[in-house]
C-alpha positions in Angstrom: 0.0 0.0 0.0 1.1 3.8 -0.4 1.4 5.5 3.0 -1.9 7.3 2.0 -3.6 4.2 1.5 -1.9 3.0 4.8 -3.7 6.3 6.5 -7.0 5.6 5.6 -6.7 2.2 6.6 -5.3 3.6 9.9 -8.6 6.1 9.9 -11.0 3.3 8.9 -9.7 1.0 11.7 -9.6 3.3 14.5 -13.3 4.9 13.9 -14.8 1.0 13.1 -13.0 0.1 16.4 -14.7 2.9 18.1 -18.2 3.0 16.5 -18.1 -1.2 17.0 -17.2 -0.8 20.7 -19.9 1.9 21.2 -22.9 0.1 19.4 -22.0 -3.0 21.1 -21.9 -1.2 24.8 -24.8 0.7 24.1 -26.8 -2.6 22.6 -25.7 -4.4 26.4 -26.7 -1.4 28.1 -30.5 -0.8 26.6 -30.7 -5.3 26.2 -29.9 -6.0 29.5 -32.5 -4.1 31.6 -34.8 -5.3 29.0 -34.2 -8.6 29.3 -34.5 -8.6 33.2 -37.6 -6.6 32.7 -38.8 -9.5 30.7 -38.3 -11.8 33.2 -35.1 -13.3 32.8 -31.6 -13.4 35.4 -29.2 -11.2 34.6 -26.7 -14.6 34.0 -29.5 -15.7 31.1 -30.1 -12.1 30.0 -26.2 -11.8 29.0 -26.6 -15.4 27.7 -29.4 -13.9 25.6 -27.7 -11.2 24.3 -24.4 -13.1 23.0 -27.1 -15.7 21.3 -27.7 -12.8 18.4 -25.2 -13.3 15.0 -25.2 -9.4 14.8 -23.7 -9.3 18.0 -21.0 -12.2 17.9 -20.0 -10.9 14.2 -19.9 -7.5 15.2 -17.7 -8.6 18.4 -15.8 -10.5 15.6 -14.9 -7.4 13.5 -13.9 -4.8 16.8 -11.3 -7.4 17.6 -10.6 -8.1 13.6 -10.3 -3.6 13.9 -8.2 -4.4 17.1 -5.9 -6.5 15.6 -5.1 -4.2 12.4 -3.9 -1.5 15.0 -2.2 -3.3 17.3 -1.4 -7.1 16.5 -3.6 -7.6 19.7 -5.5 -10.5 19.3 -3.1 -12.5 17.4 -5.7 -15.0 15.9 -7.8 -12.0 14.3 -4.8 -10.4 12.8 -4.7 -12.9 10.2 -5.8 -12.3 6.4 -8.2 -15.5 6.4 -9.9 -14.1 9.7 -10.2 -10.5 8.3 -12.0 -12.3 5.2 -14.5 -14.4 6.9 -15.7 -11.5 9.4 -16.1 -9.3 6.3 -17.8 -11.6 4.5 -19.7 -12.5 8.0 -20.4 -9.1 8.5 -22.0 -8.5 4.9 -24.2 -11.4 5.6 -25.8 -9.9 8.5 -26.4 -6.3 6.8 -27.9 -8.0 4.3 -30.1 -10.7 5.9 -31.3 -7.6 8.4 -32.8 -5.8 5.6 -33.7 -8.1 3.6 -35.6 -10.5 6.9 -35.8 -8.1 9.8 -36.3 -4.5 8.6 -39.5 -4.6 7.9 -40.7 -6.4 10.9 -38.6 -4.9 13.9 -39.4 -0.7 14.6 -37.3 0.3 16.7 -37.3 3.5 18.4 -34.8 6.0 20.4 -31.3 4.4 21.0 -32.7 1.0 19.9 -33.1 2.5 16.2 -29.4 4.1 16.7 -27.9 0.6 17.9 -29.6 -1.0 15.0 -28.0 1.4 12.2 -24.9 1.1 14.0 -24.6 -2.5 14.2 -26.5 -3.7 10.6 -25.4 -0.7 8.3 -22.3 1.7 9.9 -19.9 -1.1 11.4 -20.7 -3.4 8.2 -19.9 -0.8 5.5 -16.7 0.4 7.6 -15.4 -2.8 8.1 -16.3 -4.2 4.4 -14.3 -0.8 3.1 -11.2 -1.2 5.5 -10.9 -4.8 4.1 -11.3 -3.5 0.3 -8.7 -1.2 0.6 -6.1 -2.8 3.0 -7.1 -6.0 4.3 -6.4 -8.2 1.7 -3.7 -9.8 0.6 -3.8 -12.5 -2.1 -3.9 -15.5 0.4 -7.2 -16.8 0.3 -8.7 -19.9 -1.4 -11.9 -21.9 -1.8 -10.8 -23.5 1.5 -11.2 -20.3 3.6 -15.1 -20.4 1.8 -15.9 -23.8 3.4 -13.9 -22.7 6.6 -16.2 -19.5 6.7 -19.3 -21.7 6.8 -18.9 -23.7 9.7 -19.1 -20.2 11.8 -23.3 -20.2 10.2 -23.5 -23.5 10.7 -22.1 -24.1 14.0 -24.4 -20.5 15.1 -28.0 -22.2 13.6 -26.7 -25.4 15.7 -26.8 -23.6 19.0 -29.9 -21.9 18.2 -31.8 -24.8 17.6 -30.2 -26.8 20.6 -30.5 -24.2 22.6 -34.6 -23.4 21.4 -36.0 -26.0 23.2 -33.9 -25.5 26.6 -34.2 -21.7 27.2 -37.9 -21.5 25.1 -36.6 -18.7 22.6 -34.8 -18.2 19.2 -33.0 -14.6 18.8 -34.6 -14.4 15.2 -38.3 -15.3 14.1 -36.9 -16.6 11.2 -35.5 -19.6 13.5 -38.3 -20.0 15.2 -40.2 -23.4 14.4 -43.0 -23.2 16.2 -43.6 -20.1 14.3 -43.2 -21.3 10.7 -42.5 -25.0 11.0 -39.4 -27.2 10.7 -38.9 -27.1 7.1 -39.3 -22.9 7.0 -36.3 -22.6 8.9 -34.3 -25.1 7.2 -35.0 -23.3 4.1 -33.7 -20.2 5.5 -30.7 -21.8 7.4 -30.1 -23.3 3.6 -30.5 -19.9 1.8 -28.1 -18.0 4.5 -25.3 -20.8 3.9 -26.0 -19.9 0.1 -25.8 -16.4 0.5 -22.8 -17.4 2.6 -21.0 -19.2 0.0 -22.1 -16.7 -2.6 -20.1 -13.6 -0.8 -17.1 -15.6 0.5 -16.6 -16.3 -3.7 -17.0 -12.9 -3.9 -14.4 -11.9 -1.2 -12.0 -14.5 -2.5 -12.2 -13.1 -6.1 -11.5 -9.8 -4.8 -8.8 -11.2 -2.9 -7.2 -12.1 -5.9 -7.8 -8.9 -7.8 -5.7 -7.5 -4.5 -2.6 -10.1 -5.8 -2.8 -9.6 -9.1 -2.2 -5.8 -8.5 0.4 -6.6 -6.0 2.4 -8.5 -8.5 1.8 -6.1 -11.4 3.4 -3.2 -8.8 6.0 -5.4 -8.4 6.8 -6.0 -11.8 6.8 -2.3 -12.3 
């Protein structure tokens, strides 16, 4: 990269580390009370809000932001890491609008969280990775790798379901829609899943071949 390039990754970092840790501590801050409002221990109300993708992936790309800074963690400093949250990350803008927008108001500091953590910290993190995360290394392995992180998620939802009485998203829920609704949709995320992680790994490559061409020049 150019040092300019290397500033406004620098930029992009430091303000998706600070928007991601504000959303996320605001998000605890209004879910919590909620939750013990609602009935539930604070112990199950935590587990409750760590049992929402949006959360876990947005937890995924503050550390992934952490990482670029400062090396700190070591296992989110990696290239194949900083792919699968963006692609991660996409997949949760895009399943919010296109599943939970229309059905989920919020209002207040609920409708600010929401932007935050489906549209601002998604479009930050996706732009970072365009411009400086990527490096060439990725293959069609680090697609399948990527999938067991949706896969292993819609596991613990539907384990979980029948033990605490609740599913984070209606979309999951099969006393809602039935059993073969949400395998339909757990199908189509893991295609949409697949679909982006191609796209992040031809992009990935674009970033080698220009790479090689710079240093052929």
């Amino acid at each position: 990269m150019t040092s300019k390039e290397t500033g406004v990754a620098r930029v992009l970092n430091t303000i998706g580390l600070i928007v991601g840790i504000v959303a996320l501590a605001l998000q605890f801050g209004l879910t919590i009370p909620a939750s013990m409002e609602a009935g539930r221990s604070l112990i199950a109300s935590i587990i409750f809000y760590f049992s929402f993708f949006t959360i876990l992936t947005n937890l995924g790309a503050v550390l992934a932001h952490a990482a670029a800074l400062t090396g700190w963690p070591a296992a989110f400093a990696h290239p194949a890491m900083h792919g699968g949250v963006a692609v991660a990350i996409s997949v949760v803008a895009l399943v919010y609008w296109a599943l939970l927008s229309s059905i989920w108001e919020p209002q207040g500091l609920f409708l600010l969280c929401d932007v935050l953590l489906h549209y601002a910290t998604p479009a930050i993190f996706v732009l970072w990775w365009l411009l400086a995360g990527r490096d060439g290394s990725l293959s069609l392995r680090h697609v399948a790798v990527w999938l067991l992180y949706p896969i292993a998620y819609a596991a613990y939802v539907l384990v979980r379901a029948p033990i605490a009485g609740e599913v984070p998203y209606p979309f999951l829920d099969a006393t809602i829609s039935g059993w073969t609704s949400v395998f339909v949709t757990i199908f189509g995320i893991a295609i949409l899943f697949t679909m982006i992680g191609i796209l992040a790994l031809a992009a990935d490559r674009m970033a080698a071949r220009r790479r090689t061409a710079r240093q052929r020049t």
